[in-house]
RODO-2510 file (C-alpha; in nm, 4 decimals, decimal comma):
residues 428
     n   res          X          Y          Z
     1     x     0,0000     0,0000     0,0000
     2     x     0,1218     0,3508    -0,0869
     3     x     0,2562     0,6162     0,1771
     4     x    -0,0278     0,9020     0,1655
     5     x     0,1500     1,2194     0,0403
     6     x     0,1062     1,4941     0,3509
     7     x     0,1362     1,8352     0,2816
     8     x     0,4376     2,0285     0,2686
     9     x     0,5497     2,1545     0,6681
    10     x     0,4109     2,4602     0,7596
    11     x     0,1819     2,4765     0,4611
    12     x    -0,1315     2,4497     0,5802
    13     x    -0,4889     2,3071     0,4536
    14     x    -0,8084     2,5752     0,5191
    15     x    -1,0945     2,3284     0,5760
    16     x    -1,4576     2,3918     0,5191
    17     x    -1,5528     2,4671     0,9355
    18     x    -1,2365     2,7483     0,9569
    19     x    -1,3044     2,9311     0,5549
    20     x    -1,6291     3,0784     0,7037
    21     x    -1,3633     3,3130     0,9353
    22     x    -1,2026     3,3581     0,6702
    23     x    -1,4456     3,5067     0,4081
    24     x    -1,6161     3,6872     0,6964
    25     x    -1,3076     3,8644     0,7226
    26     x    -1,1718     3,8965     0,3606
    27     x    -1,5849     4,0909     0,2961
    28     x    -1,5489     4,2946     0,5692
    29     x    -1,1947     4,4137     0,4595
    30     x    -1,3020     4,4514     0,1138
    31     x    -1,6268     4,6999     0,1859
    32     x    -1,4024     4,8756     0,4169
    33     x    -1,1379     4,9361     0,1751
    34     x    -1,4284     5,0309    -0,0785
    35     x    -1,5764     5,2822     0,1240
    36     x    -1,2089     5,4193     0,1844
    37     x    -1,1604     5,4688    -0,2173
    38     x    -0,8882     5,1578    -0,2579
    39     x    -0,8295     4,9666    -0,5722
    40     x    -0,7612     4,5982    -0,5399
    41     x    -0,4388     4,4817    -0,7845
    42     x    -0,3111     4,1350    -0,7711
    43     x     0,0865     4,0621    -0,8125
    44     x     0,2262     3,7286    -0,9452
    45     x     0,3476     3,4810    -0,6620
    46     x     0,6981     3,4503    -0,8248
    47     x     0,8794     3,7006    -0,8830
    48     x     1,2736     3,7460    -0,9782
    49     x     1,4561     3,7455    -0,6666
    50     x     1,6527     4,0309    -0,7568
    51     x     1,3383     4,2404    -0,6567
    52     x     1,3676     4,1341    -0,2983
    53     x     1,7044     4,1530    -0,2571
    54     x     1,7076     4,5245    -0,3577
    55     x     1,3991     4,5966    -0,1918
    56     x     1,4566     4,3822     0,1733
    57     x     1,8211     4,4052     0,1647
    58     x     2,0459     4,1604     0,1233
    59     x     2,1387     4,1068     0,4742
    60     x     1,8122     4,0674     0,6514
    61     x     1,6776     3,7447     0,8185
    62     x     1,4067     3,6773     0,4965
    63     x     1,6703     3,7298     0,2153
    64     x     1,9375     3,5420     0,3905
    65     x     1,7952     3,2125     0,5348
    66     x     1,4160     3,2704     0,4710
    67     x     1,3458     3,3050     0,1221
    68     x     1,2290     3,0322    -0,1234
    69     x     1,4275     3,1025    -0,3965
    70     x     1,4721     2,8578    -0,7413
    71     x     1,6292     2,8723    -1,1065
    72     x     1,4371     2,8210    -1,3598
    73     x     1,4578     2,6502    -1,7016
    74     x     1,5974     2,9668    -1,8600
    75     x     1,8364     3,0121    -1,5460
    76     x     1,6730     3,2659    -1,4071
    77     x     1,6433     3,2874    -1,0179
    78     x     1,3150     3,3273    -0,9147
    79     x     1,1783     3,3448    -0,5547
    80     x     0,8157     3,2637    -0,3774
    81     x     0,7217     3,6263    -0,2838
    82     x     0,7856     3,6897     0,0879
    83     x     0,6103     4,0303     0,1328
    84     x     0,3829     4,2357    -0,1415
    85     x     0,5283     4,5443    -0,1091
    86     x     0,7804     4,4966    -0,3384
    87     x     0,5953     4,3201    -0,6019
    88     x     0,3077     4,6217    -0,5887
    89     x     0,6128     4,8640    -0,6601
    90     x     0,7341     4,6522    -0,9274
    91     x     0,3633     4,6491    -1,0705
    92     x     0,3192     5,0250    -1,0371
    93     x     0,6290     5,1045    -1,2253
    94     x     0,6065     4,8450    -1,5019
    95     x     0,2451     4,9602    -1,5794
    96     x     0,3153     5,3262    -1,5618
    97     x     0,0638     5,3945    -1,2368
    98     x     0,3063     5,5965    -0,9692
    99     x     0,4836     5,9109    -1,1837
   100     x     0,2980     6,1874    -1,0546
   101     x    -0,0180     5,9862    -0,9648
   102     x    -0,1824     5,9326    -0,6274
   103     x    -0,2713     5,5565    -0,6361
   104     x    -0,4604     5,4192    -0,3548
   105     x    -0,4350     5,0148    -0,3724
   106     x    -0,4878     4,7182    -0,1821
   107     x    -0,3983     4,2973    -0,2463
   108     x    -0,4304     3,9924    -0,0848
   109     x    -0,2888     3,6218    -0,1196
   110     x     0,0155     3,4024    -0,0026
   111     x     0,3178     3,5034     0,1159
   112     x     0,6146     3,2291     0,1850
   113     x     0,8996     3,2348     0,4538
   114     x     1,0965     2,9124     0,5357
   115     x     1,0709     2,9526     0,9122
   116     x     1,0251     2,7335     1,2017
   117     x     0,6706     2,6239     1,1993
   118     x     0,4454     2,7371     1,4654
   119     x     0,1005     2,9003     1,6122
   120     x     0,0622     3,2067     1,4131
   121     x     0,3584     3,1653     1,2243
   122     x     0,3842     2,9485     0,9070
   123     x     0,5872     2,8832     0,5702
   124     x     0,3240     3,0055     0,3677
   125     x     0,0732     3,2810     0,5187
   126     x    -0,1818     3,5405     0,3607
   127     x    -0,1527     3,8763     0,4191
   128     x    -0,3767     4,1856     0,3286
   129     x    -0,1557     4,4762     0,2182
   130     x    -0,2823     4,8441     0,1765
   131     x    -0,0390     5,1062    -0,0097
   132     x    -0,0978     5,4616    -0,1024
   133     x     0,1920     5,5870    -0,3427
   134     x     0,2380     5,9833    -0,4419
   135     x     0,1201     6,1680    -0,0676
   136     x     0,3552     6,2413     0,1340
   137     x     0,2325     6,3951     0,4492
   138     x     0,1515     6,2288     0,8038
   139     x    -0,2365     6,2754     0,6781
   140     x    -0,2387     5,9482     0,4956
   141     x    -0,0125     5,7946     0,7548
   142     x    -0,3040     5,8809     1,0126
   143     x    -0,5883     5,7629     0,7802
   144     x    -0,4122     5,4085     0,7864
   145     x    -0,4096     5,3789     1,1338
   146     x    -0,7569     5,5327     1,1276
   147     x    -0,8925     5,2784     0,8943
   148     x    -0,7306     4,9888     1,0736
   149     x    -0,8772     5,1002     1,3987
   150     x    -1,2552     5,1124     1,1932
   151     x    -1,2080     4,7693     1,0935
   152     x    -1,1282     4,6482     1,4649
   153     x    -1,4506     4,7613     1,5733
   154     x    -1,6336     4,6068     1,2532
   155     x    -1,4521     4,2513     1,3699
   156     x    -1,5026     4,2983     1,7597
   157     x    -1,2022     4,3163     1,7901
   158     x    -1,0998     4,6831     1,9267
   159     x    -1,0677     4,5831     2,3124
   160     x    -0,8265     4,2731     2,2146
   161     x    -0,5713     4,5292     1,9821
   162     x    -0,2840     4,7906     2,1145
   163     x    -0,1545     5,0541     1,8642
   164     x     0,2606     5,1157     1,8975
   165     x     0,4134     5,3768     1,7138
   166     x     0,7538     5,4770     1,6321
   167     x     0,9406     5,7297     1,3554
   168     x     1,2811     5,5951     1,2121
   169     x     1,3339     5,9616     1,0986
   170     x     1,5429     6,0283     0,7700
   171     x     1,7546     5,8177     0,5949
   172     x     2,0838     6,0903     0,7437
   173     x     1,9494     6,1132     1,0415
   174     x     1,8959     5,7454     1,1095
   175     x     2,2675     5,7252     0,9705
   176     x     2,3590     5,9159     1,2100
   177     x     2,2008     5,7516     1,5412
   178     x     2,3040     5,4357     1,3702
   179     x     2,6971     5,5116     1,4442
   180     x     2,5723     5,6280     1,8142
   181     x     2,4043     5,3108     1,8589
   182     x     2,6692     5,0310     1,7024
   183     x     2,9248     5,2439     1,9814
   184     x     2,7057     5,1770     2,3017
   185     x     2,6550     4,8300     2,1820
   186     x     3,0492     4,7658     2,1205
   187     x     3,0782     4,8531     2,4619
   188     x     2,7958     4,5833     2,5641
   189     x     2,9190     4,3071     2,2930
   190     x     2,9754     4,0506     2,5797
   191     x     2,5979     4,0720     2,6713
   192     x     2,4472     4,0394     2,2824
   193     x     2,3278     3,7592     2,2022
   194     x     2,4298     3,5644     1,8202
   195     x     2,1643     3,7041     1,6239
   196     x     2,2693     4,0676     1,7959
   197     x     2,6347     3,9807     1,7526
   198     x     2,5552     3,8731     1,3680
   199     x     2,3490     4,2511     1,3080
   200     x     2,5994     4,5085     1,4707
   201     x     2,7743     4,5651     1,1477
   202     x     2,4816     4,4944     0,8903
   203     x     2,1679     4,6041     1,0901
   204     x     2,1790     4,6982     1,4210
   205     x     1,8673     4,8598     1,4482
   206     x     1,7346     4,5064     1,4434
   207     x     1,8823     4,4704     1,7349
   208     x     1,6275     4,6937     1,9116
   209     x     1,3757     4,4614     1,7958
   210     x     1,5335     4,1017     2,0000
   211     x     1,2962     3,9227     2,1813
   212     x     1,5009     3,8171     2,4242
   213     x     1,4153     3,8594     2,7777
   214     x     1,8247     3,8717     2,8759
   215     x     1,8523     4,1492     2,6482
   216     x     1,6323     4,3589     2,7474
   217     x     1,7596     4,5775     3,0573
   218     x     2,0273     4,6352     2,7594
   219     x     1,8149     4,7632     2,5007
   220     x     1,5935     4,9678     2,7590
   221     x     1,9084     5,1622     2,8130
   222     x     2,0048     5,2229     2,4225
   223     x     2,0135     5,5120     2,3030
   224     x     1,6340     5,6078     2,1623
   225     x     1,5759     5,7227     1,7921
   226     x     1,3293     5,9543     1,8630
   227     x     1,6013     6,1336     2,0244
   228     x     1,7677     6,2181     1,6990
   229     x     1,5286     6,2916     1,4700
   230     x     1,5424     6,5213     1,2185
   231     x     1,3487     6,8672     1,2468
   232     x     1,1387     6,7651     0,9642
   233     x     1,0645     6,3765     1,0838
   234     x     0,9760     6,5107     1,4024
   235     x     0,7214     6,7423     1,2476
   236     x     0,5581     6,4896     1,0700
   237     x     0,5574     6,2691     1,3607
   238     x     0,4169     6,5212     1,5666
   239     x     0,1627     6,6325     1,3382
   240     x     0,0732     6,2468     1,2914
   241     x     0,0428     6,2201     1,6888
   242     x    -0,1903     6,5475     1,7212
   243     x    -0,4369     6,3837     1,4737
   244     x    -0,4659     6,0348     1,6321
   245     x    -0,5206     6,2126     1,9721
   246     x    -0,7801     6,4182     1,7887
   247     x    -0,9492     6,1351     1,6714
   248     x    -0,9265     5,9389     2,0421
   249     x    -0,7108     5,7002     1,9115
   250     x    -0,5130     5,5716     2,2078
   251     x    -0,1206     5,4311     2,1106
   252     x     0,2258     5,3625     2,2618
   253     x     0,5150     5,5147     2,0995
   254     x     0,7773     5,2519     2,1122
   255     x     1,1067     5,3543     2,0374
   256     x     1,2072     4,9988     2,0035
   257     x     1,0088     4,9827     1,7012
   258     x     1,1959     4,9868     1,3656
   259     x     1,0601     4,6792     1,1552
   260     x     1,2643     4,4282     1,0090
   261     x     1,2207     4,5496     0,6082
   262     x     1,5600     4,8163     0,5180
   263     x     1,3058     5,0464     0,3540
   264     x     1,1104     5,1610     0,6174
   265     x     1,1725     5,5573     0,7510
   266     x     0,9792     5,8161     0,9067
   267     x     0,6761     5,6583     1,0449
   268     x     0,6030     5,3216     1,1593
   269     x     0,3367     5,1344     1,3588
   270     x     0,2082     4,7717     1,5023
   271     x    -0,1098     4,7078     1,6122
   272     x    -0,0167     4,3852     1,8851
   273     x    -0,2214     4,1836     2,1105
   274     x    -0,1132     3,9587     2,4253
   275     x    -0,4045     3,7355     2,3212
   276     x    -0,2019     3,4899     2,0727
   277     x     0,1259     3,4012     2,2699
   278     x     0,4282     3,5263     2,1309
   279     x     0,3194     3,6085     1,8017
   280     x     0,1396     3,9114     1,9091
   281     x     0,1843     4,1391     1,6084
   282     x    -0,1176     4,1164     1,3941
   283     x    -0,0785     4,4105     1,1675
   284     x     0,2137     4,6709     1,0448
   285     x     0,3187     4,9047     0,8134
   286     x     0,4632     5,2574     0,7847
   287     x     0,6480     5,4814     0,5293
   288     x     0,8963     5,3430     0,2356
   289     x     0,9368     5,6669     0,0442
   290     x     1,2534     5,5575    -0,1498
   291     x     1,1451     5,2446    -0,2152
   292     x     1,0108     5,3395    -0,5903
   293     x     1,3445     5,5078    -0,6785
   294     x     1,5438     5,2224    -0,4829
   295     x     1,3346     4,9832    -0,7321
   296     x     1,4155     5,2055    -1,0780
   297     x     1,0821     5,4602    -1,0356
   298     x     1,0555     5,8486    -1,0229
   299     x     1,1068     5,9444    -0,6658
   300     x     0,7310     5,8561    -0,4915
   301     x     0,6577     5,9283    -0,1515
   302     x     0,4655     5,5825    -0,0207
   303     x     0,2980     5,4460     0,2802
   304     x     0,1193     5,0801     0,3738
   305     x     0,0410     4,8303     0,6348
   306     x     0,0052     4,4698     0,5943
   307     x    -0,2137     4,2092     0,8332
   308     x    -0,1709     3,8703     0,8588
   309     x    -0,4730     3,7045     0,8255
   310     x    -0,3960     3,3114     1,0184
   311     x    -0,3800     3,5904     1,2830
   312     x    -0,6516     3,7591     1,2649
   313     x    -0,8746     3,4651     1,2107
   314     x    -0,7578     3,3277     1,4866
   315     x    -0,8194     3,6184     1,7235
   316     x    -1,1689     3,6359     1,5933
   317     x    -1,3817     3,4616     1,8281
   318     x    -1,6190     3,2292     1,6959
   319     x    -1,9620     3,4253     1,7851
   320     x    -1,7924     3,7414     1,6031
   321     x    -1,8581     3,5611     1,2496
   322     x    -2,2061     3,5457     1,1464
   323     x    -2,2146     3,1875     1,0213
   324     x    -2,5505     3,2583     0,9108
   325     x    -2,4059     3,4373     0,6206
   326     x    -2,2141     3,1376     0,5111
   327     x    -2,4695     2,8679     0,5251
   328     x    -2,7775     2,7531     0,2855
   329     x    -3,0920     2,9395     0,3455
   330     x    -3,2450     2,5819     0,2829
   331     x    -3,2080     2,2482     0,2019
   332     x    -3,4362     2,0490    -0,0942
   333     x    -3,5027     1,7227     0,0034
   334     x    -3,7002     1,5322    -0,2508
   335     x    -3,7717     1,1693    -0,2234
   336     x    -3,9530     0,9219    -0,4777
   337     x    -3,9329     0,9068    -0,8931
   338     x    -4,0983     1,1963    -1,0282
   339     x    -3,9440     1,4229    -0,7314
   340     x    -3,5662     1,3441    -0,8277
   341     x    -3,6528     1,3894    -1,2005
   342     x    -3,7904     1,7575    -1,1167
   343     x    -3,6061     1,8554    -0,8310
   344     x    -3,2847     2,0202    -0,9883
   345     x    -3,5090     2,1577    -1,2409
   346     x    -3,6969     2,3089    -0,9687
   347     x    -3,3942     2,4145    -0,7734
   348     x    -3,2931     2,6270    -1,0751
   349     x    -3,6313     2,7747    -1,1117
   350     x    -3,5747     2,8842    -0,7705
   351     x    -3,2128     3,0595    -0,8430
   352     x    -3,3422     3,2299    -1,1142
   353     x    -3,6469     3,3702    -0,9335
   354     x    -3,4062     3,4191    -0,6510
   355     x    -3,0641     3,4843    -0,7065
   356     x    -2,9863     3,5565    -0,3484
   357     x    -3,0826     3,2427    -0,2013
   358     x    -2,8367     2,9679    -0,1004
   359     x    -2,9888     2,6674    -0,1798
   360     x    -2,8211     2,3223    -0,1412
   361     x    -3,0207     2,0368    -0,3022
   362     x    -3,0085     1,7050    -0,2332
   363     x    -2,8267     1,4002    -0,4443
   364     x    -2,7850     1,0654    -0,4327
   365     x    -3,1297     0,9647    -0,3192
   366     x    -3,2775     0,7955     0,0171
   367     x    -3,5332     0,8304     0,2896
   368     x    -3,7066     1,1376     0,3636
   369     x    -3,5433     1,0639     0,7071
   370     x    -3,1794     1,0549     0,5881
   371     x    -3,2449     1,3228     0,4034
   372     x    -3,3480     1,5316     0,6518
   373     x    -3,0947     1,4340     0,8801
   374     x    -2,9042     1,6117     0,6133
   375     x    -3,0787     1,8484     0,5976
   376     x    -3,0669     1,9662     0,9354
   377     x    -2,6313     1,9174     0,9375
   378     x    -2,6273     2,1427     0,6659
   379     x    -2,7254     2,4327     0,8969
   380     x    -3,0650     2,5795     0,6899
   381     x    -3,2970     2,7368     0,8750
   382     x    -3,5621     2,5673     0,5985
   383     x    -3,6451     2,2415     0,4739
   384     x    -3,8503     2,2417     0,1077
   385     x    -3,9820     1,9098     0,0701
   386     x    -4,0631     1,8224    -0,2946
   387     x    -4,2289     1,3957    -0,3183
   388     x    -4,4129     1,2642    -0,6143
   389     x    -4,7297     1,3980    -0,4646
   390     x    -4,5994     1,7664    -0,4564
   391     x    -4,4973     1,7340    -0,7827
   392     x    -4,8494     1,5915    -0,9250
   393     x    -5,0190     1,9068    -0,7545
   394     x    -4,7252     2,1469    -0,8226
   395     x    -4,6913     2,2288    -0,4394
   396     x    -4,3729     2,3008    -0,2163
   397     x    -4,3406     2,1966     0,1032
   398     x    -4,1713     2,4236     0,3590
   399     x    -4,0248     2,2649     0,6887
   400     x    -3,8934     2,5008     0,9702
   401     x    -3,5736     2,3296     1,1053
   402     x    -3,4692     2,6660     1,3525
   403     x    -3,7684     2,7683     1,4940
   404     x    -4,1260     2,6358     1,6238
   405     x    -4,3688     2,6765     1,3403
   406     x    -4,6064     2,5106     1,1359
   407     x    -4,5406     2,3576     0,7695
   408     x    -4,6722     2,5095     0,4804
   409     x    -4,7407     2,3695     0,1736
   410     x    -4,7451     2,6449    -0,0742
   411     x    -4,8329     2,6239    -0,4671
   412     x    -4,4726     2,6830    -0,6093
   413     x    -4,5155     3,0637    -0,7254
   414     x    -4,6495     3,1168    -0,3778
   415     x    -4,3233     2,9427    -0,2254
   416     x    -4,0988     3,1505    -0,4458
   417     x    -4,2877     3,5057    -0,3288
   418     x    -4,2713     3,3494     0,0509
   419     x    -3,8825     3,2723     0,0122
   420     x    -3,8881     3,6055    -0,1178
   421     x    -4,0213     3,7692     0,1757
   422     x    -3,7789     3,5398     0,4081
   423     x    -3,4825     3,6587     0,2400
   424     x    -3,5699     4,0270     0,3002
   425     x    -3,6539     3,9235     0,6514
   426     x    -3,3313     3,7263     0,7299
   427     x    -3,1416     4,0274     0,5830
   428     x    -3,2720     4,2907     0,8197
***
């Protein structure tokens, strides 16, 4: 007997009782991001790894050990995206959409990371990524956070989320606190742990963001960026500040904060929770404003955020999705000859009179018992019972499975105007 093939490690199947989560929060992102004015673009999954490696930098954690990288048949080198900010740049310059354009877009999809495998952290994930390309001011930085805080209340989710902000300040300004901060390290390069060790010389401000509980009297006591920011990163910070306190928005600035991507600057943020163990971060983003010109664009000013959505999902609790919206509205059971001939032919009839109703019909036969059994797993509120009788007299039965009421037996046009009214009356 053959081994069964299991999935790749860290790749993970969605079943049928967790996608429900899933499109609940995919819709509610999507009218959000409608009402906001954002355009939806979708990137390849591949793309040539030279992309990352400009954009990332080649001596971060994802381009050196995490990235899923292959050559191809024409020897190309070619790498499973990790992020999609870098692919949406690439896409906005190839197709001519960021030169002196304001471009407000949005994708979703898989993103891959060869990682240790664990709870809330996987080798492929899906993220949601927002980017706004050709404004420059803290405004649009604010709206971000402002629309991310909207769609914690829409999810139920606003008392289980903390807001952390940070500015990395200028590219010469962080230069500067860079050389400040690789000297009071040097002098604490007995206490740094390997990763730390590895970063003094090719990113030290990764440093800031360790993890590790030994280190962190250490870092505490580093100096802060915010302390050397330029007159005009400070203004935008400021300003930035002044309009989330307008707007009650309640955050933490974090000096510790700096990302793990090279082109981040100015302003960053992290919405975190303590409700998912150590990965608490479940959404990020901030400025990249040389990213276009790093990548072979016009100099753009740019801004994003990106959520991971195993996250998310999982922080949802499981009476803040409506699984209402996700299951039939009823269930056609129809048992004897003339009943199995007609029902599908009926069950059309009913989607065209109806386009809004979810209705699962029954296959493969049996007893009107098994079939309601059925029936009643599928999660409809409604039974419609079609037999040869109903049929011969061109009746509908309708069954409440939910509720305490009587059946009907309706003429069919009558059941379609009742399922009619139903569906305006679920809706409301």
């Amino acid at each position: 007997m053959s081994k069964n093939i299991q999935a790749v490690r860290g790749m993970n199947d969605i079943l049928p009782e967790e996608t429900p989560g899933w499109r609940h929060l995919e819709e509610v992102v999507r009218q959000l991001l409608d009402a906001y004015g954002y355009h939806e673009i979708r990137m390849p999954i591949v793309e040539k790894t030279e992309l990352f490696k400009r954009s990332i930098g080649e001596v971060t954690d994802i381009v050196e050990k995490e990235m899923y990288t292959f050559e191809d048949r024409n020897g190309d080198m070619l790498t499973l995206r990790p992020e999609g900010t870098a692919g949406c740049v690439r896409a906005g310059i190839q197709n001519g959409l960021l030169h002196n354009q304001v471009q407000r877009l949005w994708y979703r999809g898989p993103m891959f990371r060869h990682e240790r495998p664990q709870k809330g952290r996987y080798r492929q994930f899906h993220q949601i990524g927002v980017e706004v390309f050709g404004l420059e001011g803290p405004d649009v930085d604010a709206e971000h956070i402002l629309m991310t805080a909207r769609l914690w209340k829409m999810l139920g989710l606003a008392d289980a989320v903390e807001l952390q902000l940070n500015s990395l300040g200028s590219v010469a300004s962080r230069s500067a606190y860079r050389a400040t901060l690789v000297e009071y390290l040097w002098h604490h390069v007995d206490e740094l742990d390997e990763d730390s060790r590895r970063r003094l010389d090719s990113n030290p401000l990764r440093v800031l963001d360790s993890k590790n509980p030994e280190m962190r009297e250490l870092i505490e006591k580093a100096p802060k960026l915010t302390e050397h920011l330029d007159e005009e990163s400070q203004a935008h910070f400021d300003t930035l500040c002044a309009i989330l306190d307008d707007a009650g928005v309640k955050y933490t600035i974090n000096p510790c904060l700096v990302r793990g991507l090279d082109y981040y600057g100015k302003t960053v943020f992290e919405w975190v929770t303590d409700k998912l163990g150590a990965q608490g971060t479940v959404c990020a983003g901030g400025r990249f404003d040389g990213l276009v010109e790093q990548l072979g664009g016009k100099p753009t000013p740019a801004v994003g955020f990106a959520m991971g959505v195993e996250r998310l999902v999982s922080l949802i609790e499981a009476e803040h999705v409506p699984q209402e919206l996700y299951r039939p509205h009823a269930y056609l059971v129809q048992v004897g000859e003339a009943a199995q001939r007609q029902g599908l032919l009926l069950a059309e009839q009913l989607r065209d009179a109806l386009p809004l109703l979810r209705l699962e019909t029954h296959c493969g036969g049996g007893s009107f018992k098994s079939q309601f059994k059925k029936a009643d797993r599928s999660g409809a509120p409604l039974a419609l019972i079609l037999g040869d009788e109903e049929v011969a007299n061109g009746t509908l039965g309708i069954k409440f499975l939910r509720e305490e009421a009587e059946q009907k037996l309706l003429s069919q046009q009558d059941a379609i105007e009742y399922l009619a009214g139903y569906l305006i009356k679920s809706a409301s």
